[in-house]
Every structure is written in C-alpha cells, then in structure tokens.
N, CA and C atoms as a LAMMPS dump frame, in Angstrom:
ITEM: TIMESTEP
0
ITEM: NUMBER OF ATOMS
474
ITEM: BOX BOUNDS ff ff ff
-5.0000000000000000e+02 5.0000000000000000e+02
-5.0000000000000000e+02 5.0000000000000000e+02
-5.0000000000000000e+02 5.0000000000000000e+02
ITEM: ATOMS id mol type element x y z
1 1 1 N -129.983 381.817 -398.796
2 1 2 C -131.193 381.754 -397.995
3 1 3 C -131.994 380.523 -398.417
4 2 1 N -132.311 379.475 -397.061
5 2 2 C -133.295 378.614 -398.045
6 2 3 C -134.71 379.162 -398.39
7 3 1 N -135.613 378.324 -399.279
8 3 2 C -136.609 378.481 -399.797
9 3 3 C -137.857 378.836 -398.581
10 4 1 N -137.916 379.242 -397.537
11 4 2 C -139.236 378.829 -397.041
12 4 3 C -138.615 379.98 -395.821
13 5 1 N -137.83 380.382 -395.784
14 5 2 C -137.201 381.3 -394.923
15 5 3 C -137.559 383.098 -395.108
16 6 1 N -137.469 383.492 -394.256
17 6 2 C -137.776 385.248 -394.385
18 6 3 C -136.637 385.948 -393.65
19 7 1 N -135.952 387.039 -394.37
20 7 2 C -134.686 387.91 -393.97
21 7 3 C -135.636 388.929 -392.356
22 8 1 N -135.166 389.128 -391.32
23 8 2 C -135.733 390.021 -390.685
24 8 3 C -134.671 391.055 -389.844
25 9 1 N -134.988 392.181 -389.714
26 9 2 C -133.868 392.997 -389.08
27 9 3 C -134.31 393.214 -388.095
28 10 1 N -133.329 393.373 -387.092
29 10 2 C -133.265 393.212 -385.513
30 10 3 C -132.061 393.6 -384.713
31 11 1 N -132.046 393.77 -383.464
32 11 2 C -130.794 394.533 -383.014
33 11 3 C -130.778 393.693 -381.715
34 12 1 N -129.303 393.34 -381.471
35 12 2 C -128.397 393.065 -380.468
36 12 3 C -129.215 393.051 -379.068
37 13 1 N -129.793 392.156 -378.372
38 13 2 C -130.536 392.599 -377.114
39 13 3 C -129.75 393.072 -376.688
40 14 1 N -128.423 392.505 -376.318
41 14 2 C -127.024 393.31 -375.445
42 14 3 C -126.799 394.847 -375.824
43 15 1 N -125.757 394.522 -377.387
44 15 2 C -125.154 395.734 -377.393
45 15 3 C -125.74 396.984 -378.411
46 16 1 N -127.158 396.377 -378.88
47 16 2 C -128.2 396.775 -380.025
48 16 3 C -128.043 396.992 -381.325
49 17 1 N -126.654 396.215 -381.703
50 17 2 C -126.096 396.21 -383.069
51 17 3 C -127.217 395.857 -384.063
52 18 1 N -126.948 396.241 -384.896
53 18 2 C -128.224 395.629 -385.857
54 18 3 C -127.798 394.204 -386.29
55 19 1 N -128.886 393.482 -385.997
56 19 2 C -128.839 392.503 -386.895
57 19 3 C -129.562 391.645 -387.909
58 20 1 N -129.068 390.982 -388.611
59 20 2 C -130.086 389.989 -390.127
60 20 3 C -130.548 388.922 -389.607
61 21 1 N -131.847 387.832 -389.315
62 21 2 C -132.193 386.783 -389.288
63 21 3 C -133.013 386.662 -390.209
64 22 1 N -132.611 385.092 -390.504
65 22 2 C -133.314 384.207 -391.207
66 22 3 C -134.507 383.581 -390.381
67 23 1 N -135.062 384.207 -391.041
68 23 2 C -136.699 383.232 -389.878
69 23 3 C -137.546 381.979 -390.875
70 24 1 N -137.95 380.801 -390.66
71 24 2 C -138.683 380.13 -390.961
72 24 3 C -140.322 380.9 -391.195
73 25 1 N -140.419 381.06 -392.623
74 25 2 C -141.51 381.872 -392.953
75 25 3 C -142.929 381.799 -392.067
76 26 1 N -143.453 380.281 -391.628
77 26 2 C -144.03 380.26 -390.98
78 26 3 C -144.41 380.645 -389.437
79 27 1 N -142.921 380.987 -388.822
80 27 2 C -142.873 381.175 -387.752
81 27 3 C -142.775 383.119 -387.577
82 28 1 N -142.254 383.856 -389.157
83 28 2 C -142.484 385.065 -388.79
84 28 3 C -143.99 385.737 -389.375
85 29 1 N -144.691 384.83 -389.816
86 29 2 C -146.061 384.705 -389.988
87 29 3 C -147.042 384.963 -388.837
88 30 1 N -146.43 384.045 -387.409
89 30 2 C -147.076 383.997 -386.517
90 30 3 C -146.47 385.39 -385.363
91 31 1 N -145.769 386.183 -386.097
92 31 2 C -145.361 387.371 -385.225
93 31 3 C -144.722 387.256 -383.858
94 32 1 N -143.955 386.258 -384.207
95 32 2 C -142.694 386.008 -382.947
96 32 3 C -143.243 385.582 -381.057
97 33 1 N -144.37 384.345 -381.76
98 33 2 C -144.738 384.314 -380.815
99 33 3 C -143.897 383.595 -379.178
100 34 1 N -142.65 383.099 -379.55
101 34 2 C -141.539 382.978 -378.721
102 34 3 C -140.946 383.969 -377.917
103 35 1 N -140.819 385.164 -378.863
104 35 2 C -139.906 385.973 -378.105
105 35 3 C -138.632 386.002 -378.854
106 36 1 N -138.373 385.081 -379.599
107 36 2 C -137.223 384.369 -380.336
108 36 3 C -136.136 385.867 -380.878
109 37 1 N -136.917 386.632 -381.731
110 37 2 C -136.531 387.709 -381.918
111 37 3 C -135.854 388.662 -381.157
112 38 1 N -136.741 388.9 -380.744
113 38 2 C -136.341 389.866 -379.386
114 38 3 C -135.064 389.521 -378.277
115 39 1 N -134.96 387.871 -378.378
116 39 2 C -134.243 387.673 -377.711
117 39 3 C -132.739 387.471 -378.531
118 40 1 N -132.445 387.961 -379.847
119 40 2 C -131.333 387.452 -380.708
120 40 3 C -130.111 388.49 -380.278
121 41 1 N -128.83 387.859 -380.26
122 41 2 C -127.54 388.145 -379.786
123 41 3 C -126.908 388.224 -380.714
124 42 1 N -125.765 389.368 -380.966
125 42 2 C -124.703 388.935 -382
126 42 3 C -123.877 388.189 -381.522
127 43 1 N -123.105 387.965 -382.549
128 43 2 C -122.21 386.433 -381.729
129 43 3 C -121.042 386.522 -380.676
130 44 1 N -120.632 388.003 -380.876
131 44 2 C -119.848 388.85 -379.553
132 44 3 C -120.608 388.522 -378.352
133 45 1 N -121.288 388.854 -378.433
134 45 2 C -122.666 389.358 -377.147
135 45 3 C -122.811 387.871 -376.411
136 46 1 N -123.359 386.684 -377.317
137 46 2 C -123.299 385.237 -376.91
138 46 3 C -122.013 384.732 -376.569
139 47 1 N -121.121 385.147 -377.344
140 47 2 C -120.084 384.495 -376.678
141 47 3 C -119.522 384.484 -375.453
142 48 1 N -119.627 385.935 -374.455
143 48 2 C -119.738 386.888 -373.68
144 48 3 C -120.536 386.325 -372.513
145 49 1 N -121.884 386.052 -372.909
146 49 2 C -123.108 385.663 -371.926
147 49 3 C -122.667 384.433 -371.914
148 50 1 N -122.511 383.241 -372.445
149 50 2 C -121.834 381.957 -372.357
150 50 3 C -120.705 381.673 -371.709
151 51 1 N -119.872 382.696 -371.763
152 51 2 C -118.334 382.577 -371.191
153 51 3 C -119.048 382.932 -369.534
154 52 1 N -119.407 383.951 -369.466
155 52 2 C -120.187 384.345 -367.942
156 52 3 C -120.98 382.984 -367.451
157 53 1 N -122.15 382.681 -367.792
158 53 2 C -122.736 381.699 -367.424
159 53 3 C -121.856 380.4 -367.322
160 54 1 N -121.065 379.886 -367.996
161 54 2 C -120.517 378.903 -367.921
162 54 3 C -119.425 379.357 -366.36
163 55 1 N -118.739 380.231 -366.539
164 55 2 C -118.095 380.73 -365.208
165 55 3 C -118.597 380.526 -364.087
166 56 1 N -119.755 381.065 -363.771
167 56 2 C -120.488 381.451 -362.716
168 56 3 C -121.452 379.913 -362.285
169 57 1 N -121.324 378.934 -363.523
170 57 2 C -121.918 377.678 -363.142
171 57 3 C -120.193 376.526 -362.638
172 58 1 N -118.895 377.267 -363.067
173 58 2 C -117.931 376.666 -361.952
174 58 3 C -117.358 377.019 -360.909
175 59 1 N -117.855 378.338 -360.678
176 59 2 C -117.89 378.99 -359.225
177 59 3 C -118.576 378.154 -357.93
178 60 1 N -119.834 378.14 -358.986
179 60 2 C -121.405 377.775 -358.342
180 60 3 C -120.637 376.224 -357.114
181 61 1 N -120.282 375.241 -358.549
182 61 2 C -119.598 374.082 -358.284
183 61 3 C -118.482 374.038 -357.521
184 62 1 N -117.831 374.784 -357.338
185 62 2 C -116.369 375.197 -356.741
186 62 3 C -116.689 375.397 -355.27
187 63 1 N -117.735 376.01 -355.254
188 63 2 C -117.97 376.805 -353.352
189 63 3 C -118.802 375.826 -353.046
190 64 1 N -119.463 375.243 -353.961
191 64 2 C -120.149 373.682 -353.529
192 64 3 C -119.087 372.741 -352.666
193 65 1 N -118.251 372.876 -353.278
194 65 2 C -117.283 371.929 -353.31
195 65 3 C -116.712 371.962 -352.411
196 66 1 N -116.392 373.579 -352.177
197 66 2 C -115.624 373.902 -350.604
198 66 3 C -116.463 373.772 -349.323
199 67 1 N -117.503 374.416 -349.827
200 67 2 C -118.75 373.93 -348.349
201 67 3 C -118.958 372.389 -347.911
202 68 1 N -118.62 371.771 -348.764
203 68 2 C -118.745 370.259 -348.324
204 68 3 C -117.405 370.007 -347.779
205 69 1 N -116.279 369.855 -348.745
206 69 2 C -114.961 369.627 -347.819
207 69 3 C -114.68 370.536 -346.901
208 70 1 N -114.578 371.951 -346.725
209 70 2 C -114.805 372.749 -345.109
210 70 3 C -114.964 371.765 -343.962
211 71 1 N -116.346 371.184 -344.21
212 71 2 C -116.564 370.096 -343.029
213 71 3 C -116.085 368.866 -342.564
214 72 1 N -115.121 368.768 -343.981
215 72 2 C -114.278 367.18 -343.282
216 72 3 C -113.04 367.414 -342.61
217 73 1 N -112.747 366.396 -342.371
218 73 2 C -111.428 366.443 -341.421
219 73 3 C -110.229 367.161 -342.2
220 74 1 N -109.798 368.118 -341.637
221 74 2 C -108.51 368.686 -342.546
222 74 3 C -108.886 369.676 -343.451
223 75 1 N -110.16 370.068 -343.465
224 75 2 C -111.344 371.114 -344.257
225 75 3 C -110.059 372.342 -344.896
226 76 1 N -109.78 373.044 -344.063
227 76 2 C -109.076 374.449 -344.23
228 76 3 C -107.72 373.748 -345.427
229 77 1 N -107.186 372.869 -344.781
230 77 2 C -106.128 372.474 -345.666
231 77 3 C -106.359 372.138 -347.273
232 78 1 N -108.03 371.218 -347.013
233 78 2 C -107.884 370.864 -348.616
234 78 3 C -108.495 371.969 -349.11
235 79 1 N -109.242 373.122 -348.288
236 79 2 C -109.659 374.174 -348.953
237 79 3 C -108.867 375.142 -349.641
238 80 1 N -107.381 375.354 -348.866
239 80 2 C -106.388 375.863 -349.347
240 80 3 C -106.082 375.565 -350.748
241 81 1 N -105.983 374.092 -351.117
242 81 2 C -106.247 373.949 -352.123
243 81 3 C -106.248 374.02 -353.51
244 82 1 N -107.894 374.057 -352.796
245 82 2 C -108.526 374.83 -354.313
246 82 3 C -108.79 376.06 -354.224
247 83 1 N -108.232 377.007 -353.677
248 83 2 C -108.055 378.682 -353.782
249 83 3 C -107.499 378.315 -355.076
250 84 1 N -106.408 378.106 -355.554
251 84 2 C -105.961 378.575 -356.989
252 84 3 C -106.794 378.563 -357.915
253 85 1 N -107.51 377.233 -357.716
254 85 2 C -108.652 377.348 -359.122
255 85 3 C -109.738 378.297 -359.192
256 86 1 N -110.627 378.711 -357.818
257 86 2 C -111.459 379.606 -357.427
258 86 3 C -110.904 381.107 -357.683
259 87 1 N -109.8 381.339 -357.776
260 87 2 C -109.231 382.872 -357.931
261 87 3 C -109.156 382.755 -359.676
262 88 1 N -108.789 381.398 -360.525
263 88 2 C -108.384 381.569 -361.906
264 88 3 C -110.227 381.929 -362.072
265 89 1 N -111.272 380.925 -361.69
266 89 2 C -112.279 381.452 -362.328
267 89 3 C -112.89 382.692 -361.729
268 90 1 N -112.696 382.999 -360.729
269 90 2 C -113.268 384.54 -360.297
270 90 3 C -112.561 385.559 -361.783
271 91 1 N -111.405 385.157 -361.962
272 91 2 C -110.367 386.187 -362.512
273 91 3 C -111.11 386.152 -363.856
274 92 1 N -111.534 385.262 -364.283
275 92 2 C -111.662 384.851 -365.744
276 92 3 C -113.458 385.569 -365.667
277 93 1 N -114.162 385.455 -364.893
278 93 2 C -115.485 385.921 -364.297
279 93 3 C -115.547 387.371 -364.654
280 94 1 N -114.609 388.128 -363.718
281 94 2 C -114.216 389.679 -363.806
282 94 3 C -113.529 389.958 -365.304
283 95 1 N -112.593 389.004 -366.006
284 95 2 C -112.475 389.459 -367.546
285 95 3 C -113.992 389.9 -368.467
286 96 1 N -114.329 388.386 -368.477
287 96 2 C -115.645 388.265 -368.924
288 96 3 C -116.737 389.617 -369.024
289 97 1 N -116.77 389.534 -367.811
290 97 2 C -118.16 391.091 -367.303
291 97 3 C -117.67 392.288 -367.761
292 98 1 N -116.115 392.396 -367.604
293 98 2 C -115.931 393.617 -368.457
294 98 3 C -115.453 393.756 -369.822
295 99 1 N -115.4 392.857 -370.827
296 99 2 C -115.666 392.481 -372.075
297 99 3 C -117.194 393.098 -372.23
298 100 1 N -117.986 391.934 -371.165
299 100 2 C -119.684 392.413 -371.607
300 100 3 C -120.053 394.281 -371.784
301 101 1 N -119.403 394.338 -371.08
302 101 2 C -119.96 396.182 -370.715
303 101 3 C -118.861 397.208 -371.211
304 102 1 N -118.24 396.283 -372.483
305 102 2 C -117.591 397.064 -373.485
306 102 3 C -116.461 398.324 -372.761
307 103 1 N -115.923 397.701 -371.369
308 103 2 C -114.671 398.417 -371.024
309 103 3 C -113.645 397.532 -371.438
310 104 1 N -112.552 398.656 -371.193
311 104 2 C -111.363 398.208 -371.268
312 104 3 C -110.662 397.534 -370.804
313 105 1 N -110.045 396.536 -370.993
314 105 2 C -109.178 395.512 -370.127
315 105 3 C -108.193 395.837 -368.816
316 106 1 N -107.528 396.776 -369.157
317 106 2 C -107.212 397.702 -367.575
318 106 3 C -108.055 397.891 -366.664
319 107 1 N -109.549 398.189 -366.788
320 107 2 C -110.593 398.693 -366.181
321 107 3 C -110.882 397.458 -365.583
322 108 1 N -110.344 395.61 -365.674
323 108 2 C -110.962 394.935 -364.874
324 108 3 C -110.848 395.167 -363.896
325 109 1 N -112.182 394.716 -362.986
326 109 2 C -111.649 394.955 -361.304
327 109 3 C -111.988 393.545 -360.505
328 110 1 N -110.676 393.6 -360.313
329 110 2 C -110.295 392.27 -359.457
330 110 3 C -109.396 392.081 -358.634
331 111 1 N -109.871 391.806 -357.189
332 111 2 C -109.553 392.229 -356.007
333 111 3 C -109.136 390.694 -355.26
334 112 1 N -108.181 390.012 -354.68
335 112 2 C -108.02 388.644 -354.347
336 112 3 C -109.373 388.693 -353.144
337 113 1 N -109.728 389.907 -353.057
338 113 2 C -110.987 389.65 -351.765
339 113 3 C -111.602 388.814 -352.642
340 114 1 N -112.274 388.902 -353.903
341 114 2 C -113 388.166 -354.382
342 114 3 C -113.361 386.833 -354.192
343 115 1 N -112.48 385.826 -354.804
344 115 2 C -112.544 384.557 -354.342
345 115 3 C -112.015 384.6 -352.624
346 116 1 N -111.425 385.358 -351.697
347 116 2 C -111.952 384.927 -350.714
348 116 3 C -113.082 384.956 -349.964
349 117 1 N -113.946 385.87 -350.781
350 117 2 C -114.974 385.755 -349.685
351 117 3 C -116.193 384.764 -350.684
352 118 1 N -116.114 384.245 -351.549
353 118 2 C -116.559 383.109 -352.17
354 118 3 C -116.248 381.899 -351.507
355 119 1 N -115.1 381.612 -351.149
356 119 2 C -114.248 380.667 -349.898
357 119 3 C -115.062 380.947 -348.65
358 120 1 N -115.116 381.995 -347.918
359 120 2 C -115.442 382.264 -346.846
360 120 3 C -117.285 381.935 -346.573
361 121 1 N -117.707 382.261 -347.708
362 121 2 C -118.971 382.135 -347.84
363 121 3 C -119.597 381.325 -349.028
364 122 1 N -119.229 380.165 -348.987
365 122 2 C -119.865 379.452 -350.347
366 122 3 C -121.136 379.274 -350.509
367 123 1 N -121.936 379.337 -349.694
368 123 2 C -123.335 379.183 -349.58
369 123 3 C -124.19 380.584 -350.343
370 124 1 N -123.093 381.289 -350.338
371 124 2 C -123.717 382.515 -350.781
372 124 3 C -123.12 383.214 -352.311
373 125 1 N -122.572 382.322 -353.123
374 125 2 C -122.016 382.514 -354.379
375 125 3 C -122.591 383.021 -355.196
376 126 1 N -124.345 383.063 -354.818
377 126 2 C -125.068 383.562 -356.5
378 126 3 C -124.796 385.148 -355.689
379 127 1 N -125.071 385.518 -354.696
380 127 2 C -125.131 386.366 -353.956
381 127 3 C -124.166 387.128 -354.124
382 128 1 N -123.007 386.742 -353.791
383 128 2 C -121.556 387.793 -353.932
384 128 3 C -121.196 387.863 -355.8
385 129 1 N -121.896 387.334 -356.428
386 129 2 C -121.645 387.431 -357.853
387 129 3 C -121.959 388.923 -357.959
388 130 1 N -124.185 388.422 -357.518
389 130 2 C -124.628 389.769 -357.95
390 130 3 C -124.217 391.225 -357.285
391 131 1 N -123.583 390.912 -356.243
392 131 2 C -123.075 392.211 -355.699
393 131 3 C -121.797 392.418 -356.325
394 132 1 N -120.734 391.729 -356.403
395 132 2 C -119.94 392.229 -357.942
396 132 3 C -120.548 392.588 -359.048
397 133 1 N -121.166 392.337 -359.583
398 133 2 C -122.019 393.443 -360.545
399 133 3 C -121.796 394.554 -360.316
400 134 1 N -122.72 394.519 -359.22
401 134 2 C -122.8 396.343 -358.787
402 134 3 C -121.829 397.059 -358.464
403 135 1 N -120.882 396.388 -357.902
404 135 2 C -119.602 396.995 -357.809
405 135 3 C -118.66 397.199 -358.924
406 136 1 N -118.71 396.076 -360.314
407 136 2 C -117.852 396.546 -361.221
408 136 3 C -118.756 397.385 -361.618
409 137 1 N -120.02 397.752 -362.081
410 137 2 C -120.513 399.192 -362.388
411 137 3 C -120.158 400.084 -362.588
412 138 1 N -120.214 400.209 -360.67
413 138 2 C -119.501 401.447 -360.184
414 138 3 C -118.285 402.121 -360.397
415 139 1 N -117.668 400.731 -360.477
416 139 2 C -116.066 400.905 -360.854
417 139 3 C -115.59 401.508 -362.07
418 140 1 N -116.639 400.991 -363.175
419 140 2 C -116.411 401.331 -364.734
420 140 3 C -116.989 403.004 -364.839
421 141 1 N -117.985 403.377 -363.999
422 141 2 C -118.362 405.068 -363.722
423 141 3 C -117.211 405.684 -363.057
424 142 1 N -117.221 405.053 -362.484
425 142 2 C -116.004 406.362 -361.767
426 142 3 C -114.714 405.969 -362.811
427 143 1 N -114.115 405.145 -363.217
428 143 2 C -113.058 405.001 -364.429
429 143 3 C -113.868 406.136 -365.252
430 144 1 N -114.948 405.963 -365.707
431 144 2 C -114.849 406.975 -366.959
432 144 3 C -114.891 408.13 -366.427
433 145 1 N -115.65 408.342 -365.278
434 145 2 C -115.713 409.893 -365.051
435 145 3 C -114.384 410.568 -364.813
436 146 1 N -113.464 409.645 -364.652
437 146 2 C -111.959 409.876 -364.137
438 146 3 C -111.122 410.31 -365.976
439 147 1 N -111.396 409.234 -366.614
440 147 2 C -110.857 409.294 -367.379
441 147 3 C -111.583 411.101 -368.737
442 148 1 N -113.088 410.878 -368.101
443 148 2 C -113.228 412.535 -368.705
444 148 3 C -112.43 413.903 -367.931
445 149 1 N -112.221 413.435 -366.875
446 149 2 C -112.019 414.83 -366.055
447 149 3 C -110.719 414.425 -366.481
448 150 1 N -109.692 413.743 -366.914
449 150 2 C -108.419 413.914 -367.209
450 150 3 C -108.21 414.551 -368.738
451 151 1 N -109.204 413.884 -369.656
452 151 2 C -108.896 414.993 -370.42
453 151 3 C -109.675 416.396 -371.104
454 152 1 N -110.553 416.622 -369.854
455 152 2 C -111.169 417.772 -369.873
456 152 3 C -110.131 418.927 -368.985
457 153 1 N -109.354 418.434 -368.366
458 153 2 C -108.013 419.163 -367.647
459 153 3 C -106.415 419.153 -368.165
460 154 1 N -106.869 418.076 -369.204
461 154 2 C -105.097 418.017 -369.852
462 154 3 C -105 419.373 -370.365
463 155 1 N -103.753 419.384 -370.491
464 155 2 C -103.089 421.086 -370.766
465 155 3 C -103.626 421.454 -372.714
466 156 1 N -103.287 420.662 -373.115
467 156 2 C -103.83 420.668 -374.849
468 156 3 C -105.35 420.855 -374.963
469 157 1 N -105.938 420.381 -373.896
470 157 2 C -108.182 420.699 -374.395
471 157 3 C -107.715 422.004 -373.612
472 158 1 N -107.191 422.964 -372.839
473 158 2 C -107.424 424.095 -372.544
474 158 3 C -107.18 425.504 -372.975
C-alpha cells in the first residue's frame, strides 16, 4: 500500500462481490465525492462491460456502414458482404451478455434473425440491442424455470 493511501471495502456494482480499494487518503476524506466508489467493478464484471461496449460500438459502426453502402450502386451485394462480420459480432455480443448475467454458455441465445434485422434496420441498432436485452432475460427465466421444474420432477427428488 503506498503511504498516503486508505484500504476501503466495497462491493461489485455488477455482481456485488466484495471488494478492497486503495483510495488516495485525501480523496476518501472528502467522502467519495465522484461516485468513484460506488461505481467500482471487479475485474470479471469490467472485463464483461468492456467486451459489451466495445461490441455494441462495432455493431454501431457496422450498420453505419451498411446504411451508407445499402444506397450505392450494387448496395444488397456489398451488403451481403459484410453479413459475416455483423453475425461474428452479434454472436460475440450474445456470448458477452450472457457471461454478464452469470448464465451458462448453452443458455446463449442467438438467433441468425439477429444480425438480420440489424442489416435490415441499421438505423435502429441501439434499438434492437436494447430489445435483445429484454429478450435474453426472458430467455435466461424461462431456462431456469425449465431447468427447476426438471429437477423438481426428476424421478430421484421424488
């Protein structure tokens, strides 16, 4: 620890793990007037929110990309394209989110609708993100509720 520093305990905004910071004495003097605290990640959690954000900022770029060539001559063709790359980062998007929300890797849900309707609608990318959200949610509730009622019915819990 250096000299001028203060140990403080704190938990995971994400996954609420506990965690240790080192604070600059002066700054936990002034009772976190940043937010700084409150806002600390374990390094799972950041790595996670970084991998997402960085994704979702080459999506962003990607349907940019297609909305502009769409309109040139031969649009559909060069849009064809770049479907491959738009489906690797959708795919890598849907890993990501369900890493974040601590399911299981089977449990991703990823549908080739995805990047097409990112294709179909590039103008609307922040848009169909946040409604994937809500839909892997859903998806990860009904997985678990599935996965309790299977072994609240297996032959051995009865």
């Amino acid at each position: 620890m250096t000299p001028n520093c203060r140990t403080i305990a704190a938990k995971c905004q994400c996954c609420q793990k506990p965690l240790t910071l080192e604070v600059d004495a002066d700054y936990a003097a002034m009772n976190d007037p940043h937010s700084l605290i409150r806002m600390a990640a374990c390094n799972r959690c950041a790595d996670i929110h970084r991998a997402l954000t960085d994704t979702s900022e080459r999506i962003g770029k990607m349907c940019h990309q297609i909305w502009v060539v769409r309109k040139m001559k031969n649009g559909e063709e060069r849009v064809s394209k770049l479907m491959p790359a738009l489906t690797a980062q959708a795919r890598s998007y849907a890993r990501a989110f369900t890493r974040k929300h601590n399911q299981p890797e089977a449990w991703v849900l990823f549908d080739q609708a995805f990047p097409d309707l990112l294709a179909e609608k590039p103008e609307q990318w922040d848009k169909i993100l946040r409604h994937y959200h809500v839909q892997a949610r859903r998806h990860f509730q009904d997985c678990a509720r599935h996965a309790a009622d299977q072994t609240t019915n297996h032959p051995s819990t009865v």
